[in-house]
C-alpha positions in Angstrom: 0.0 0.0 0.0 1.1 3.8 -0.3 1.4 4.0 3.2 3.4 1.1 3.8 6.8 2.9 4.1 10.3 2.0 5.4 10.8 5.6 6.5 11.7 5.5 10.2 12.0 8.3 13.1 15.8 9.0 12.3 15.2 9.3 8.5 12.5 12.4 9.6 15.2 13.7 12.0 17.4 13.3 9.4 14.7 15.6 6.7 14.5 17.9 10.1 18.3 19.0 10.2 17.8 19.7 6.1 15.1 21.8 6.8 17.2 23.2 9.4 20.0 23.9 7.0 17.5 25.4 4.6 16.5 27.7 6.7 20.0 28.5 8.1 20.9 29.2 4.3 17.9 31.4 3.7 17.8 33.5 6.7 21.9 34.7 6.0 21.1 34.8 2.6 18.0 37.0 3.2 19.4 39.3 5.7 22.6 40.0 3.8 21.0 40.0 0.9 18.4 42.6 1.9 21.2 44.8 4.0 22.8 44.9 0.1 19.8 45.8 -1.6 18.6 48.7 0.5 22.1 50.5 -0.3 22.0 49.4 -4.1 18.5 50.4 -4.1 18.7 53.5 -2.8 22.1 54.3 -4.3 20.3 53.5 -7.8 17.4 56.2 -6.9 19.3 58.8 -5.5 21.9 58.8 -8.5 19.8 58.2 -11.5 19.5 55.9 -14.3 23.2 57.3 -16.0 25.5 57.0 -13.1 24.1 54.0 -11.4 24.4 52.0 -14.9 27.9 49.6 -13.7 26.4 49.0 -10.7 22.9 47.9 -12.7 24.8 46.1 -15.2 26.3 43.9 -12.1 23.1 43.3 -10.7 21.4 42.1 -14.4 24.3 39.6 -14.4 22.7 37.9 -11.0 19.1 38.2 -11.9 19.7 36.8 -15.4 21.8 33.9 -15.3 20.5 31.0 -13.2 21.0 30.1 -9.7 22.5 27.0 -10.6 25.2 27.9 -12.7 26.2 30.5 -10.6 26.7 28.1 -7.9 28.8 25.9 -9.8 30.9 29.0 -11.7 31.1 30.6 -8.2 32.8 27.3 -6.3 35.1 26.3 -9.3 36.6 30.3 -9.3 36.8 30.1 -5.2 38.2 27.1 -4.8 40.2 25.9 -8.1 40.8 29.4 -9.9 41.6 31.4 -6.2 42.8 27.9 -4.3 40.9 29.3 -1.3 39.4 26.7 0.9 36.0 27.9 1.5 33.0 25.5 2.5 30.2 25.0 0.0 27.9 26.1 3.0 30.1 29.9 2.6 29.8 29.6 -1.0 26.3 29.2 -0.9 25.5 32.1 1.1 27.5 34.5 -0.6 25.9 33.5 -4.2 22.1 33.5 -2.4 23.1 36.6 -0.8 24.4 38.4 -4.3 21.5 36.8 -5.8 18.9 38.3 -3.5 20.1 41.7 -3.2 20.2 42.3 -7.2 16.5 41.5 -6.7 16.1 43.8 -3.6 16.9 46.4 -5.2 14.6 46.7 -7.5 12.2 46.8 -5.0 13.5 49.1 -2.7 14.2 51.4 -5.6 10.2 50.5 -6.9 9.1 51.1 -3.4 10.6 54.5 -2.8 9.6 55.6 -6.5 6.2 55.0 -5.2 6.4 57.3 -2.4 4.4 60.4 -3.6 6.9 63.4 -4.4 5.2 66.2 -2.4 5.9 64.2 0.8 9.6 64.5 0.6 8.8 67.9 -0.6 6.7 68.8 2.7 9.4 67.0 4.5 12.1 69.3 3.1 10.6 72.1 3.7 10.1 71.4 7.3 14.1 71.5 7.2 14.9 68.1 7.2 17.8 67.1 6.0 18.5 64.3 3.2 19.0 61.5 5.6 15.7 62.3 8.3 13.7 62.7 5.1 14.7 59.3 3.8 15.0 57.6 7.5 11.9 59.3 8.8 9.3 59.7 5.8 10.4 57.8 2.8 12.3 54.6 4.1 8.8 53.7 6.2 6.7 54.5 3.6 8.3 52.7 0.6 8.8 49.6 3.7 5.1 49.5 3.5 4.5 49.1 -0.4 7.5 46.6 -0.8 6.9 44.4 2.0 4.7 41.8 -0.3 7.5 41.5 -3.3 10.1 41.3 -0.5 8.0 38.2 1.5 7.7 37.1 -2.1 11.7 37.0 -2.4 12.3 35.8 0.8 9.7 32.9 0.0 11.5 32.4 -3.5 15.5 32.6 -2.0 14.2 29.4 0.3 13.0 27.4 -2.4 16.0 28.2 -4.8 18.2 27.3 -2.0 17.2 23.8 -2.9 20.0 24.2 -5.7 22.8 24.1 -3.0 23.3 20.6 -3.4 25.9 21.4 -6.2 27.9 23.1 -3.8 27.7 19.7 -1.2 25.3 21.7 1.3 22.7 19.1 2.5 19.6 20.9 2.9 16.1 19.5 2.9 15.5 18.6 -0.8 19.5 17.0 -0.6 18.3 14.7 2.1 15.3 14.0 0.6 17.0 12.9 -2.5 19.5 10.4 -0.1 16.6 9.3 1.2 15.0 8.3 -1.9 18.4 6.6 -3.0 18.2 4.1 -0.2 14.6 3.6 0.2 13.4 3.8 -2.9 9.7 5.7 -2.3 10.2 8.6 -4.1 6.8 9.7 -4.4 5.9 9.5 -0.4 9.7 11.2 0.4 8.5 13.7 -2.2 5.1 14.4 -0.2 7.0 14.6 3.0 9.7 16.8 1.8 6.9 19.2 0.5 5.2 19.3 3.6 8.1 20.2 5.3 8.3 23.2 2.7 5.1 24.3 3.6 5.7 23.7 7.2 8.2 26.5 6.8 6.7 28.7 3.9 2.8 29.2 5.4 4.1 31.1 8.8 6.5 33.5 6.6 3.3 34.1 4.2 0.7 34.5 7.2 3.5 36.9 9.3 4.1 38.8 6.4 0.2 38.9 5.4 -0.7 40.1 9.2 2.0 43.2 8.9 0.9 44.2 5.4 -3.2 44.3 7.0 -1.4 46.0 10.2 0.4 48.3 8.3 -2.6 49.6 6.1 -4.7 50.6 9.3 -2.1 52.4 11.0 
């Protein structure tokens, strides 16, 4: 029967510690790779279009090649080209965290387009300088309209983490796949290692979902 499976306790403690690794992964990832995109973002705004263009050409690079061949370009220049001895785990990050701040910035930069010009106007005229306007009007505003693409990326950055595995990090879809290599029940370890996915996936969606309605009363 489907049910009748060979999985036992330590194989789920084993999925467990890849989840746990997946979300080790994505929470670095995230957070460096949203500290990143805030400057790019705002550098991009601030500057315009003409002097921000390097800086936008470096970031088209990450968002147009895939994940998975910048892993595997990334670790062969670290380790064969540069003989460093870095982990895949450090590899992994750095790449995710790259990756998710050329998409950050776009939507920080969307998020403070959005903010209506005659607030930093007012704000200006109030006499505040560059950095209370942007810290005090437009950085909370533009916060507000970018939270949802930003719980979006964050939701996305976890799943792509699954690519890892090229680099030998053993997250949750890795284990899965060892799993499936000695017991041979793909299709249940498959069901399993998606529920663990939305294990982690539905409270990020749900927290982000209760600040976006909190945020629209206030």
């Amino acid at each position: 029967m489907f049910f009748d499976t060979a999985l036992s306790t330590n194989d789920l403690i084993f999925l467990a510690r890849g989840a746990g690794m997946t979300l080790i992964v994505t929470a670095i990832s995230v957070f460096f790779g949203t500290v990143m995109g805030i400057v790019f973002g705002v550098f991009r705004y601030q500057v315009g279009p003409w002097w921000a263009a390097p800086l936008t050409f470096v970031l088209d690079i990450f968002r147009s090649i895939p994940l998975l061949i910048q892993l595997v370009l990334a670790n062969a220049f670290v380790t064969t080209v540069l003989g460093w001895r870095v982990s895949g785990f450090t590899v992994a990050c750095g790449v995710l965290s790259l990756y998710t701040a050329a998409y950050c910035a776009e939507i920080v930069r969307g998020g403070i387009e959005a903010v209506p010009p005659t607030l930093r106007r007012a704000a200006r005229s109030l006499g505040m300088s560059w950095g209370q306007d942007m810290t005090s009007v437009v950085m909370p505003l533009a916060a507000r309209i970018a939270l949802p693409s930003w719980i979006g990326l964050a939701l996305g950055v976890m799943k792509d983490s699954a690519l890892v595995y090229v680099v030998q990090v053993v997250e949750l879809l890795k284990s899965a796949q060892i799993l499936i290599t000695r017991l041979q029940e793909p299709l249940f370890l498959l069901i399993v290692c998606g529920s663990f996915y939305f294990l982690i996936s539905f409270p990020i969606a749900r927290f982000g979902g209760y600040l976006e309605r909190k945020w629209s009363r206030d």
